[in-house]
LOKEKOL-342937 format. One record per residue (C-alpha): x, y, z; residue in one letter. Coordinates in steps of 0.2 Angstrom, whole numbers. Example, Ala and Ser with C-alpha at 12.3 -4.5 7.8 and 13.67 -1.06 7.14 Angstrom:
<nodes>
(node (62 -22 39) "A")
(node (68 -5 36) "S")
</nodes>
This chain:
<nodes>
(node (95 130 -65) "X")
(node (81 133 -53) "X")
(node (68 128 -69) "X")
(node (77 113 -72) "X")
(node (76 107 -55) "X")
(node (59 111 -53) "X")
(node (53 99 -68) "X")
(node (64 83 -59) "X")
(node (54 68 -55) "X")
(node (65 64 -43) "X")
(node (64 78 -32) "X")
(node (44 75 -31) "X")
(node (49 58 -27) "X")
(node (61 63 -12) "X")
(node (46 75 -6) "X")
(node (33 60 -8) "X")
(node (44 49 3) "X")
(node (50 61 15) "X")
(node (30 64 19) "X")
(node (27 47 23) "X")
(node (41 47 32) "X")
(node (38 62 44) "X")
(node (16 58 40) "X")
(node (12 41 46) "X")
(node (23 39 63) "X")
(node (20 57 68) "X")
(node (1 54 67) "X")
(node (1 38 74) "X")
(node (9 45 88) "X")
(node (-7 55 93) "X")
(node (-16 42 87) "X")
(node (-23 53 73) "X")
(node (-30 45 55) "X")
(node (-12 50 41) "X")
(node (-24 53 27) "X")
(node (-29 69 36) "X")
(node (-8 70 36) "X")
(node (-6 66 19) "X")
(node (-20 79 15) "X")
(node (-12 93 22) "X")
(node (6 90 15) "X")
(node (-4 90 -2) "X")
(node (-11 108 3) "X")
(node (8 113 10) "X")
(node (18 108 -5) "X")
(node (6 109 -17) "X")
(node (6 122 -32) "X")
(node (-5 132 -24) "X")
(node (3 131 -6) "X")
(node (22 132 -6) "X")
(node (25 129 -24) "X")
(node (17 147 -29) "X")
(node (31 154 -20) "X")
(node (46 145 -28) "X")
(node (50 159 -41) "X")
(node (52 171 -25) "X")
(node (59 158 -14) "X")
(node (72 144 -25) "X")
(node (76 133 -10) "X")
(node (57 130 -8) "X")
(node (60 119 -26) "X")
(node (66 107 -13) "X")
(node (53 105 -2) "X")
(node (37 107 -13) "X")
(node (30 96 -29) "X")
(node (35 104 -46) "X")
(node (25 93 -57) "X")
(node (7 88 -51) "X")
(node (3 80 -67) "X")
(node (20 69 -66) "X")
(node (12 62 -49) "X")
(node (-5 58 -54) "X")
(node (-3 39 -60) "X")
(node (6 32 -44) "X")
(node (-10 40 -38) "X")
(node (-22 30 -49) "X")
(node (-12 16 -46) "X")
(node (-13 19 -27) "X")
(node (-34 16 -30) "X")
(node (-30 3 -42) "X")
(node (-21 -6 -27) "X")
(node (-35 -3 -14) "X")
(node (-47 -9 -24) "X")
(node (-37 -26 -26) "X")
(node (-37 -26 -7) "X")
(node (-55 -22 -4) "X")
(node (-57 -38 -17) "X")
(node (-47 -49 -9) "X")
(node (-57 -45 10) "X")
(node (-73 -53 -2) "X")
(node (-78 -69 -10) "X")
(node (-91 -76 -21) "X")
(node (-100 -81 -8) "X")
(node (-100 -65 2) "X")
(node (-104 -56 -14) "X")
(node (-120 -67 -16) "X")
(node (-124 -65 4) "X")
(node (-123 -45 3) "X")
(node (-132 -44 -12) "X")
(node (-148 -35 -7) "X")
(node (-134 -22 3) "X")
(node (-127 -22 -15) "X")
(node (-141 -18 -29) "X")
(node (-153 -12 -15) "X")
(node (-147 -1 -1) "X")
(node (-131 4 -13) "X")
(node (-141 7 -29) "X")
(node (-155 16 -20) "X")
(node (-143 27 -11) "X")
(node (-135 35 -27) "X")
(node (-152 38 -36) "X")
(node (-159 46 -22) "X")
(node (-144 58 -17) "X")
(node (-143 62 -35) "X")
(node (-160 66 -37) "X")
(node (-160 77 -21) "X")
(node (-143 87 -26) "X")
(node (-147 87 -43) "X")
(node (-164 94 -39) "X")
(node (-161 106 -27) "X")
(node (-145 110 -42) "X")
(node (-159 113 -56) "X")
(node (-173 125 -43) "X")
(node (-156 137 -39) "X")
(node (-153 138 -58) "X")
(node (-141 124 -64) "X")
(node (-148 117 -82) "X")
(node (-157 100 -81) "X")
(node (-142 92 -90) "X")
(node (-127 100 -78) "X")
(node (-139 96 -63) "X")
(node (-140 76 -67) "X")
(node (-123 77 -69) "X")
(node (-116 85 -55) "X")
(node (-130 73 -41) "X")
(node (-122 59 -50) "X")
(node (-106 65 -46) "X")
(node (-109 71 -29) "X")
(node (-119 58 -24) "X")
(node (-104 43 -24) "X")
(node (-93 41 -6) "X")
(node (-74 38 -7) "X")
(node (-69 20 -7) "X")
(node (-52 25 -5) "X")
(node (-53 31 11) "X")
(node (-69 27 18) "X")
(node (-63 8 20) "X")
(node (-46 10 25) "X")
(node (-57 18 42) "X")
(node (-68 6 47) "X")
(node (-61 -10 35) "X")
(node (-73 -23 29) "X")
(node (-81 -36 45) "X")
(node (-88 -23 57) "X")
(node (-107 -18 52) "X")
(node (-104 -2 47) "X")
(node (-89 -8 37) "X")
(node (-98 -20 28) "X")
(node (-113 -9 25) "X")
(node (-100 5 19) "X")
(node (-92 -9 9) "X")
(node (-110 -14 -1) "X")
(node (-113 4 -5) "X")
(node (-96 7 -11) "X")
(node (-94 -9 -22) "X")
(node (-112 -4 -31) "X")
(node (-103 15 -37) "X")
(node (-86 7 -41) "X")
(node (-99 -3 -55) "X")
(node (-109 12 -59) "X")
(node (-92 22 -63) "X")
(node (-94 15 -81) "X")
(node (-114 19 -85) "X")
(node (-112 35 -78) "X")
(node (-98 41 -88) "X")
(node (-105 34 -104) "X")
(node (-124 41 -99) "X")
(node (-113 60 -100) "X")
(node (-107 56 -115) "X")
(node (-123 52 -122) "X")
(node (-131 67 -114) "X")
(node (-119 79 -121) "X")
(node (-125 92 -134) "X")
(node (-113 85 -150) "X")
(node (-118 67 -146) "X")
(node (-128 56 -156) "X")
(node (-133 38 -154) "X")
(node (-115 31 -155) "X")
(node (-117 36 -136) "X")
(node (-130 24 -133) "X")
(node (-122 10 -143) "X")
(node (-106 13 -137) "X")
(node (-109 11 -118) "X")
(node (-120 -6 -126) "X")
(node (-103 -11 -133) "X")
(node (-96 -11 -120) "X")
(node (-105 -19 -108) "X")
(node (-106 -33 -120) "X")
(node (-87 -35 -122) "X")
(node (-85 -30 -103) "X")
(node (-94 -45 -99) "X")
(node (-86 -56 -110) "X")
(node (-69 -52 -100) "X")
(node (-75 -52 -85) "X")
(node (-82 -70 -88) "X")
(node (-65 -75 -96) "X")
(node (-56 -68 -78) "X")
(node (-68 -77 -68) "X")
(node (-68 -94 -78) "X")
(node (-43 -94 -80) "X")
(node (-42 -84 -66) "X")
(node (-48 -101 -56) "X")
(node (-36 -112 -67) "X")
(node (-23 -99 -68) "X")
(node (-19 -91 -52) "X")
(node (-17 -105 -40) "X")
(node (-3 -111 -53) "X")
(node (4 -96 -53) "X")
(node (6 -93 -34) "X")
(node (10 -111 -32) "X")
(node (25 -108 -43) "X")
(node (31 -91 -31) "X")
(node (28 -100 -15) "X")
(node (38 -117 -19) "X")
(node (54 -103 -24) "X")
(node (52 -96 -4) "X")
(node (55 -78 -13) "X")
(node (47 -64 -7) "X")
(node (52 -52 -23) "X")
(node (47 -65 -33) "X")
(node (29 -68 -25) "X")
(node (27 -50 -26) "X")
(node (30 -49 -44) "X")
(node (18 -63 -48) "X")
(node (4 -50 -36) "X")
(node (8 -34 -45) "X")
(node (6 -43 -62) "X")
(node (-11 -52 -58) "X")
(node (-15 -34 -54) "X")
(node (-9 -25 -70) "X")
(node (-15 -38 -81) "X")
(node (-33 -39 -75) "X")
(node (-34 -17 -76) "X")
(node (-28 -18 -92) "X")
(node (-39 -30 -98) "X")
(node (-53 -20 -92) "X")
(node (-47 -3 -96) "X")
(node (-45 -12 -116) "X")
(node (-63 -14 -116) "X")
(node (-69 2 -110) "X")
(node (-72 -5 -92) "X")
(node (-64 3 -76) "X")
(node (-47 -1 -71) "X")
(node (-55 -1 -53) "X")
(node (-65 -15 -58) "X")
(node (-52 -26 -67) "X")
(node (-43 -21 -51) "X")
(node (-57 -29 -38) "X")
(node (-60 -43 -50) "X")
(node (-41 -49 -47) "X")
(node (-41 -46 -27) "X")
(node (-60 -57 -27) "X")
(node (-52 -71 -38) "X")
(node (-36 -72 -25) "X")
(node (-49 -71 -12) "X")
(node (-53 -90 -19) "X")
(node (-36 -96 -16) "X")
(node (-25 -101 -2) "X")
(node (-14 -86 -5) "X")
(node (-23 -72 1) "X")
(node (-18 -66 17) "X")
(node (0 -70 11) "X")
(node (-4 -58 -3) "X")
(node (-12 -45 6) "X")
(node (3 -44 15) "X")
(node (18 -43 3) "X")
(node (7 -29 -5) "X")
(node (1 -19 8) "X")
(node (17 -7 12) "X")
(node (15 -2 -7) "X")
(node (-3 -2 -6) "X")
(node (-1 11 10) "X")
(node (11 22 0) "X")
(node (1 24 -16) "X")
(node (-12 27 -8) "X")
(node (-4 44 3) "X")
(node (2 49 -15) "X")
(node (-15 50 -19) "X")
(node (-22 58 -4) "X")
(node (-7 71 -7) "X")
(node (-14 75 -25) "X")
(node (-33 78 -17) "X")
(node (-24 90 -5) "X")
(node (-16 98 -20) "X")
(node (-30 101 -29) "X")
(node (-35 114 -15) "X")
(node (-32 132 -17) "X")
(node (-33 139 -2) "X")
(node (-35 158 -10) "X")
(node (-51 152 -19) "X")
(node (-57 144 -4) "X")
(node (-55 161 4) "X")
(node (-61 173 -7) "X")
(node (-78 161 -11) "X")
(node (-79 154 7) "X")
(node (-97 154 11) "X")
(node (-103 147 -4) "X")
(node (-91 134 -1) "X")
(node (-97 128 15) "X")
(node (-114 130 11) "X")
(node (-111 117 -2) "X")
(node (-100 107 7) "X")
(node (-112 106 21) "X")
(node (-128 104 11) "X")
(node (-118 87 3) "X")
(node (-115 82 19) "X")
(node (-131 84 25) "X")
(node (-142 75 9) "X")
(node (-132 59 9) "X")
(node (-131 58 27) "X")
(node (-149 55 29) "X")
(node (-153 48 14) "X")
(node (-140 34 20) "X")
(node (-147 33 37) "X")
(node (-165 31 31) "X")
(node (-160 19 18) "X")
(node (-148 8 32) "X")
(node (-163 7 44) "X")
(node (-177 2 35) "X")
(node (-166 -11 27) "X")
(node (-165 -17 46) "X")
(node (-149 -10 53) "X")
(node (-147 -3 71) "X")
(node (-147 15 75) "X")
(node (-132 16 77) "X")
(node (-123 7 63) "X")
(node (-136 15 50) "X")
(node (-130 33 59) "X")
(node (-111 30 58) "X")
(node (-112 23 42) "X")
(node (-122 37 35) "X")
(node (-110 51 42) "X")
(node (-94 42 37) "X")
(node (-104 39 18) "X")
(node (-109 56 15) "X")
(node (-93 64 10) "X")
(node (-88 67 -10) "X")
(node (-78 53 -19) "X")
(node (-62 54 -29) "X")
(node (-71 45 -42) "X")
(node (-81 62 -43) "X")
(node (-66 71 -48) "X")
(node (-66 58 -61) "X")
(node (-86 61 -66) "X")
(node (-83 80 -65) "X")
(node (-71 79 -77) "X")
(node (-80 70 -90) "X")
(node (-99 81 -86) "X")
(node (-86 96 -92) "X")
(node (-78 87 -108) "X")
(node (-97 83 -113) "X")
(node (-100 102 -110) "X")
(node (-115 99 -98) "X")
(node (-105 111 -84) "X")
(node (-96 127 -86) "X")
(node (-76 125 -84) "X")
(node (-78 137 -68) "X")
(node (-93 126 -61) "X")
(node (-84 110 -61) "X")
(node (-68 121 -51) "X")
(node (-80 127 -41) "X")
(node (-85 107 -35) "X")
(node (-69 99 -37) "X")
(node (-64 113 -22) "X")
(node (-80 106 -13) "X")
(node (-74 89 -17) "X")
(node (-57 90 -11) "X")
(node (-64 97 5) "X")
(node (-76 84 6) "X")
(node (-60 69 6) "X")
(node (-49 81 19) "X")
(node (-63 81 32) "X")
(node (-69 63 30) "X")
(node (-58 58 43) "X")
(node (-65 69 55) "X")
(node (-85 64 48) "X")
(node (-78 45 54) "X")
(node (-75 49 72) "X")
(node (-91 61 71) "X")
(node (-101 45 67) "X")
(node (-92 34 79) "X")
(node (-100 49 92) "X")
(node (-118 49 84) "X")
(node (-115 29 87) "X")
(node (-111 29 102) "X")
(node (-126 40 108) "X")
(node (-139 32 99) "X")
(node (-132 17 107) "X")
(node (-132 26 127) "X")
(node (-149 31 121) "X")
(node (-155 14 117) "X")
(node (-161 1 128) "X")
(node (-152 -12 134) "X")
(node (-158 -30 128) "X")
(node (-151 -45 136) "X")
(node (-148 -62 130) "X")
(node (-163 -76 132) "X")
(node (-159 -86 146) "X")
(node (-149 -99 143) "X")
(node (-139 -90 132) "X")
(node (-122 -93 130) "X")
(node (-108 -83 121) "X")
(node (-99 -92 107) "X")
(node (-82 -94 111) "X")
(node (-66 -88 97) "X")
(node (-57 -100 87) "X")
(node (-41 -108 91) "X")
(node (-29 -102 81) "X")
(node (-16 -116 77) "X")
(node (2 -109 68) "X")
(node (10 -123 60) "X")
(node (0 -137 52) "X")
(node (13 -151 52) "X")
(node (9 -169 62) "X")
(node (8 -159 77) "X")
(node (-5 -146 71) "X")
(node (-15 -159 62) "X")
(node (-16 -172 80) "X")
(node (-21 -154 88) "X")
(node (-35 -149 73) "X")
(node (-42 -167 76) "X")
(node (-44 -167 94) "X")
(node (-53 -147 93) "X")
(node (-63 -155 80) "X")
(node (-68 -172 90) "X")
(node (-72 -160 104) "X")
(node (-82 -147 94) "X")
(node (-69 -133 96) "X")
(node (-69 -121 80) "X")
(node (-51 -119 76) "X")
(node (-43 -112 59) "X")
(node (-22 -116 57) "X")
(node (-8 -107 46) "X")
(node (6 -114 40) "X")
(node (21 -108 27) "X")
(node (22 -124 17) "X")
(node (11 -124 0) "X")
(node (10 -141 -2) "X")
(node (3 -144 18) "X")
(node (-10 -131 15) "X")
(node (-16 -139 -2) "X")
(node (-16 -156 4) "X")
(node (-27 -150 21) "X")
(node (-37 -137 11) "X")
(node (-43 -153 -1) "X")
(node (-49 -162 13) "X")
(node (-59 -145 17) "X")
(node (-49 -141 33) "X")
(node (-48 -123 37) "X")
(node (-29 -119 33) "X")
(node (-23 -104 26) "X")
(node (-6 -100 18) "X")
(node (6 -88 28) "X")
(node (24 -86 33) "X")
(node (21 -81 52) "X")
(node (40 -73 54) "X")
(node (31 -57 48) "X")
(node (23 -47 62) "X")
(node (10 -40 50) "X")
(node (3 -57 46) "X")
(node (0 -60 64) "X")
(node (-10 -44 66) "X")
(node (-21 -52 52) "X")
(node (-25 -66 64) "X")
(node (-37 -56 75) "X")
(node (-30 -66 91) "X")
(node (-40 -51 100) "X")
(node (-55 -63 96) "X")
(node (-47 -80 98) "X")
(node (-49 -91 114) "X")
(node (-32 -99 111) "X")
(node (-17 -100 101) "X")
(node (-7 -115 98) "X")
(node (15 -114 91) "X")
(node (17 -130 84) "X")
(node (30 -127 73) "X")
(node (51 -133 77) "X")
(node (57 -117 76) "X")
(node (63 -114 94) "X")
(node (68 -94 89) "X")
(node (53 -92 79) "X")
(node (40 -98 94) "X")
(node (49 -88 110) "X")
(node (49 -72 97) "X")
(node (29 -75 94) "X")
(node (26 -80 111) "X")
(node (33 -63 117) "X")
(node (24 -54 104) "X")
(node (7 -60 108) "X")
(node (8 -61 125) "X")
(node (13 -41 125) "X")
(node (-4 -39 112) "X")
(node (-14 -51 120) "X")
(node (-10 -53 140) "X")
(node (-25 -64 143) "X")
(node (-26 -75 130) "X")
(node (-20 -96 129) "X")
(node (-3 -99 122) "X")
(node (2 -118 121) "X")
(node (18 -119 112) "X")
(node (28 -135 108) "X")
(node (45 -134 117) "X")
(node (60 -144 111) "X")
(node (68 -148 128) "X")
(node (67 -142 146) "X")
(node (79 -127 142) "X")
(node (67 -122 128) "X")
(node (53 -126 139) "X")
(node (59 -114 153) "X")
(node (64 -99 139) "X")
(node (45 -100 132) "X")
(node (39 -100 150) "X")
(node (49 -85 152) "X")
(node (43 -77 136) "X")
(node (25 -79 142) "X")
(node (17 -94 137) "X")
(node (4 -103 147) "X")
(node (8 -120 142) "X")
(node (25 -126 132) "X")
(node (26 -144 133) "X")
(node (43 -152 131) "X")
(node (40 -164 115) "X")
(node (58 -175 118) "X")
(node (55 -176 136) "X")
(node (37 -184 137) "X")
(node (41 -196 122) "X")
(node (57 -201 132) "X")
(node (45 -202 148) "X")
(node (34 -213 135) "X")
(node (46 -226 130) "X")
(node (55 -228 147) "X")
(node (36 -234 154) "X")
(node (32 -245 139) "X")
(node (49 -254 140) "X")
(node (49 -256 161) "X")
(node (30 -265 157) "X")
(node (35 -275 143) "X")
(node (51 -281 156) "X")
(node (36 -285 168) "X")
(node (39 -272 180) "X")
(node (25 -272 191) "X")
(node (14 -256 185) "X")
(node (13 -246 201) "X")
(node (31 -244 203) "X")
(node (33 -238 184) "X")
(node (19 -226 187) "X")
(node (27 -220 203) "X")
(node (44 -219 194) "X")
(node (37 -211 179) "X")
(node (30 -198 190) "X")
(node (46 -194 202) "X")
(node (54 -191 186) "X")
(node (43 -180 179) "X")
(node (43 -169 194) "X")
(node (64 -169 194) "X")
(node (61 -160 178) "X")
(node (49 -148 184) "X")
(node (61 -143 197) "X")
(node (73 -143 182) "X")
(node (62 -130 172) "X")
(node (59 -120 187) "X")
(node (80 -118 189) "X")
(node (82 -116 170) "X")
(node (68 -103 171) "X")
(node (70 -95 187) "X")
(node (50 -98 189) "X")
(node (43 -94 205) "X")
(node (28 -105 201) "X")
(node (29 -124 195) "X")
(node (26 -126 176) "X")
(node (13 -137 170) "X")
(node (18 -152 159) "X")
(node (9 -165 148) "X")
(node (1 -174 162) "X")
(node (-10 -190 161) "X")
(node (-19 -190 177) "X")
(node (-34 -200 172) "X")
(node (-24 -213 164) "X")
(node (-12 -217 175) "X")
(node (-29 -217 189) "X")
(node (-35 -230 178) "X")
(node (-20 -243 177) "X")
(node (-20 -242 197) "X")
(node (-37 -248 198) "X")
</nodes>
């Protein structure tokens, strides 16, 4: 019975969730990374951790992972879905702008770590073959874990990100250059990887060229049904079908994967896509990071524990400052070319991945690719830890270095306003930024309104604000004002509340239905809520009492004794100790009593 249960599928399931579940908030709560979480419950429940104790111990079949091999697609697909995220932060145009980071730093850093390991491999006695294999290896940074730290606009993001997107397209000439290297190969090596990249291109062009034709369709189509399952589907199946067009042609999946997320990139779908997928994205990815935990056994570790960290921290050390070096003389500061080069200089799981195929072509010993998976496992558990370490080195070469003020004169460019809802409200608000030269950028949950103001080049995204994960998209940290335009009177006091806890300092100017609504939005926290049927009302009543030739002094006066009986009205509706400020037109009025 005990054997049968230790082969289910569905108890490794239970013990995947149940991880996540116990991982991500008990970290969070100490405000420490859950990959180093997830890490260590691969290491607890692993074979080699709690699972080689199971024969003594039943119950432990429970609480441990049976069947390692079982879980290892949801962990390729865990990559296959960061990579589609990590597409969809870029575009074509971003690609183009970092390519000198791309082919230069990025390309410059793999040769050169791998000529250092690889050298340094080949004096202490490694073959010439095995050594070019394993600083190739060693040499690539984990993607999957390196961006999820520092994301993709900050420097030292975006310098990770340029490095990073060269060895995801290495990945494929690498492996094939093993292949060829390997001591049963012939030429079929050479003009296979040829082959490949000649079909590979073919596809990739083809992706580029229906993806631009295809995809706005497609998500068109999901948007117009206003079904979440539905637009996740249509996600998911861009996603599968660009890997396996990819994979069908000897490519990566990985870059079939990126190719999808930079092509949605295009569209007006992004962030809503980037949503929907991120809480499969998230778990995926911990099932991964719970397989590089298992691949640890802690008894080899101990019993080889010197040689072990000498490796560990001669990696480190090579790619740190090959990384540095490179960073500055491309012209970054200290201290991003420092952080970047300490969070960089960790192993990759896509060296798991080249280790694996140097030991298939025989160019390493079965124990001596053991040996470096161990030191690449290790590599991934402590990169979390290398990522506050070069936040620190940051830090101080920054305290070290001299302080340089603006020119005088300068001024600091202010944020965007940020506009939720684009309807005619939102559009009279986006014209009268732009009239004043105020950068703005607006979201609305209606596909057609997006296309129609994205085809008149107006900065409009599509997004349905209701979910809170969207809004933490919007960076309203950076923003110098936010503008609820929308009628949904729930919807706008719940984000008013929201941002006003997140944000304490920053503008909200929220469109009220009436003075009750006015005074709840007040409550809520907003700077500004303008009562929309009160001042249209207050609008028509002065147009009328001039067009009956009512002198226009007294209609001002009127206009504006009526407008302060529903201040006090808010204020008693609200229980505001302060008067409110309404849609006033002091300057107008000052011009008709002239």
């Amino acid at each position: 019975m005990a054997t049968e249960f230790q082969t289910s599928g569905f108890s490794d399931a239970l013990v995947i969730l149940g991880a996540a579940g116990i991982v991500i908030p008990a970290f969070a709560r100490f405000r420490i990374s859950p990959i180093i979480g997830f890490i260590l419950v691969g290491l607890l429940v692993g074979p080699a951790g709690l699972g080689a104790m199971t024969d003594e111990v039943p119950w432990l079949n429970y609480v441990t992972i049976s069947n390692p091999e079982a879980v290892e697609p949801f962990a390729e697909f865990g990559i296959i879905l960061l990579l589609f995220a990590i597409g969809m932060e870029l575009s074509f145009r971003r690609l183009w702008t970092m390519r000198r980071l791309v082919f230069g730093v990025g390309a410059a850093e793999v040769l050169l770590s791998a000529l250092l390991i690889g050298g340094t491999l080949h004096v202490i006695g490694q073959s010439l073959t095995g050594s070019v294999a394993l600083g190739l290896a060693l040499a690539l940074s984990s993607t999957a874990i390196v961006l999820p730290l520092v994301g993709t606009t900050s420097a030292v993001g975006r310098s990770a990100l340029a490095m990073l997107l060269f060895e995801d397209v290495a990945i494929v000439p690498i492996i094939f250059a093993l292949g060829a290297m390997a001591p049963y190969a012939d030429q079929e090596g050479m003009s296979g990887l040829t082959r490949t990249f000649l079909l590979g291109g073919a596809v990739v062009v083809a992706m580029l060229v229906l993806g631009r034709f295809i995809l706005p369709r497609l998500f068109a189509q999901a948007a117009r049904a206003k079904s979440p399952e539905l637009f996740l589907a249509a996600s998911l199946l861009v996603v599968i079908v660009a890997s396996l067009a990819t994979t069908s042609v000897g490519l990566s999946a990985l870059m079939g994967a990126l190719l999808a997320g930079i092509l949605i990139a295009e569209t007006d779908y992004r962030s809503e896509v980037e949503v929907i997928t991120a809480p499969f994205r998230g778990l995926a990815l911990g099932i991964f990071l719970i397989t590089v935990g298992m691949s640890v056994d802690m008894r080899l570790v101990a019993s080889n524990w010197e040689s072990i960290l000498l490796a560990v921290v001669g990696v480190l050390l090579v790619k740190a400052v090959v990384t540095t070096a490179l960073l500055r003389i491309n012209g970054a500061r200290m201290s991003v070319a420092a952080e970047a080069g300490v969070l960089m200089s960790s192993p990759s799981e896509t060296t798991l991945i080249v280790l694996g195929a140097a030991a298939a072509a025989q160019l390493i010993r079965p124990e001596t690719a053991a040996f470096w998976q161990i030191v690449t496992a290790l590599g991934l558990t402590i990169t979390p830890l290398l990522a506050m370490l070069g936040r620190f080195a940051g830090r101080r070469v920054d305290e070290a270095s001299p302080v340089e003020f603006p020119a005088a004169g300068a001024v600091a460019e202010e944020g965007p306003v940020v506009i939720i809802g684009f309807g005619r409200v939102g559009r009279l608000v986006a014209e009268m930024l732009k009239a004043h030269g105020r950068p703005y950028y607006a979201v609305d949950s209606d596909i057609d309104t997006v296309s129609a103001a994205r085809r008149e080049g107006l900065p409009v995204m599509f997004g349905d604000v209701s979910r809170p994960e969207l809004i933490d998209r919007l960076n309203l940290g950076h923003a110098s004002a936010l503008v609820l335009t929308m009628d949904a009177p729930v919807l706008t006091v719940r984000l008013t509340k929201k941002v006003r806890a997140w944000c304490p300092g920053l503008k909200v100017v929220a469109r009220a239905r009436d003075a009750a609504h006015a005074a709840e939005l007040y409550r809520a926290g907003a700077s500004d809520a303008v009562p929309e049927t009160l001042e249209s009302s207050l609008q028509l009543s002065e147009a009328v009492l001039v067009d009956l030739g009512i002198a226009m002094g007294p209609v001002i006066a009127s206009i504006h004794e009526k407008r302060a009986e529903l201040r006090k009205e808010i204020m008693e509706l609200g229980q505001l100790h302060e008067e409110p400020k309404l849609q006033r037109r002091r300057l107008r009025d000052a011009l008709r009593s002239r």
